[in-house]
C-alpha positions as CSV (number, residue, x, y, z in Angstrom):
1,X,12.7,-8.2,-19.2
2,X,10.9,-9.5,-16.2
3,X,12.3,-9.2,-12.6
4,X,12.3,-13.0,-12.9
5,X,14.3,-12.6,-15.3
6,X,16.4,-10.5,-14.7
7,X,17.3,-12.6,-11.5
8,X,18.0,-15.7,-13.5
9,X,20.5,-14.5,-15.4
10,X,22.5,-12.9,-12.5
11,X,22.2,-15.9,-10.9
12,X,23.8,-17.8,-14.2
13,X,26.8,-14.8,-14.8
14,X,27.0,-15.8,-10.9
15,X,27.5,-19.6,-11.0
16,X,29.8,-18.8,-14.3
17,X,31.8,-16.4,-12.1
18,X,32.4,-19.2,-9.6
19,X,33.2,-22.3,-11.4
20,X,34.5,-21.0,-14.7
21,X,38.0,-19.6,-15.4
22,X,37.2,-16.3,-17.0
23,X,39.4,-14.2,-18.9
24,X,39.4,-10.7,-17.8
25,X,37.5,-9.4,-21.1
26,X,34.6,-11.9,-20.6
27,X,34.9,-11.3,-16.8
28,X,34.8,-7.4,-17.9
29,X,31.3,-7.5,-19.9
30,X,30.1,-10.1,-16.8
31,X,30.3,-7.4,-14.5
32,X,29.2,-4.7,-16.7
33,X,25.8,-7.0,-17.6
34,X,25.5,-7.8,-14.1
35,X,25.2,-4.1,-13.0
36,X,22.7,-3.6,-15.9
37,X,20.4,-6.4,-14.3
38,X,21.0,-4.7,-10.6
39,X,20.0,-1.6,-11.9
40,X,16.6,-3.0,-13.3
41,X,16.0,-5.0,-10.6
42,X,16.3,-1.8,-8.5
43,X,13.8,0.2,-10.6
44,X,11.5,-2.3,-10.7
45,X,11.4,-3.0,-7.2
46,X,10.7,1.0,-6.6
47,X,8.0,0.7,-8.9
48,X,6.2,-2.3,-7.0
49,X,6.9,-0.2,-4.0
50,X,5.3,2.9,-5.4
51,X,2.3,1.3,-6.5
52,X,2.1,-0.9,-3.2
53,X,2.3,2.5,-1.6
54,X,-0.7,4.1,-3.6
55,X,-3.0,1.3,-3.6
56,X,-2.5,1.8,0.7
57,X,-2.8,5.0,0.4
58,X,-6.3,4.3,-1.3
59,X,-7.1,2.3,1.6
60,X,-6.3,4.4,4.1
61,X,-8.3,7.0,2.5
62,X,-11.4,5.0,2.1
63,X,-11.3,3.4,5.6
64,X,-11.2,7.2,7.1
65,X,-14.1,8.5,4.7
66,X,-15.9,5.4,5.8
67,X,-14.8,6.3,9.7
68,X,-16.1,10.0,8.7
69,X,-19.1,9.1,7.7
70,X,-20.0,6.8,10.5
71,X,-19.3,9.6,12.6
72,X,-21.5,12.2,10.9
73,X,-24.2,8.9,11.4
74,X,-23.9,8.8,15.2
75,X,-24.0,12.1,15.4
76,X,-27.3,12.9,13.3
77,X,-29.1,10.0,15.5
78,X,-27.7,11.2,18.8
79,X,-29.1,14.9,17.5
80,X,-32.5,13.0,16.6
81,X,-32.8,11.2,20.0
82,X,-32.0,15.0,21.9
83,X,-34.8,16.6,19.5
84,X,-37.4,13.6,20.3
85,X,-36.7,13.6,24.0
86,X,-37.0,17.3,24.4
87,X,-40.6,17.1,22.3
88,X,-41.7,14.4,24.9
89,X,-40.4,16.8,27.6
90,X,-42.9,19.7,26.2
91,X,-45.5,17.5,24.9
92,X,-46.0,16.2,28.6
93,X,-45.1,12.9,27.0
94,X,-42.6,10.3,28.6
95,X,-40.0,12.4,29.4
96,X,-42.4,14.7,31.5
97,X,-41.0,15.1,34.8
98,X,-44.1,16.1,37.0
């Protein structure tokens, strides 16, 4: 049973509930199928949050790999700039300060 589902037909044991006189043994199973449906709804709204919560998780992961990476990047071309700049330097190249 679908969540949809599920929802429709508390919503119909519902509407009975208010407009119908119900005997207490009908009104007994009513409530008893209503908790059922609660109790499935519940579950499967745990489960979209659990697999909400992965799949952001995923992201989150990704997004600081990615941020990790960049920064391993900037790093190796600042290190490249240094080693270039200090070979001008002894070279007697651009950076010679004479």
């Amino acid at each position: 049973m679908t969540y949809r589902e599920a929802i429709e037909e508390l919503e119909t044991i519902l509407r009975a509930l208010e407009t119908d006189a119900v005997d207490v043994d009908d009104l007994t199973a009513r409530v008893e199928r209503s908790a059922e449906l609660i109790r499935l709804c519940r579950q499967k709204l745990r489960h979209a949050e659990s697999s909400l919560d992965r799949v952001f998780d995923t992201l989150d992961d990704e997004d600081e790999a990615d941020e990790l990476t960049e920064e391993d990047d900037d790093e190796e071309e600042t290190a490249e700039e240094e080693d270039d700049d200090e070979h001008d330097h002894l070279a007697g190249g651009p950076g010679r300060a004479w």
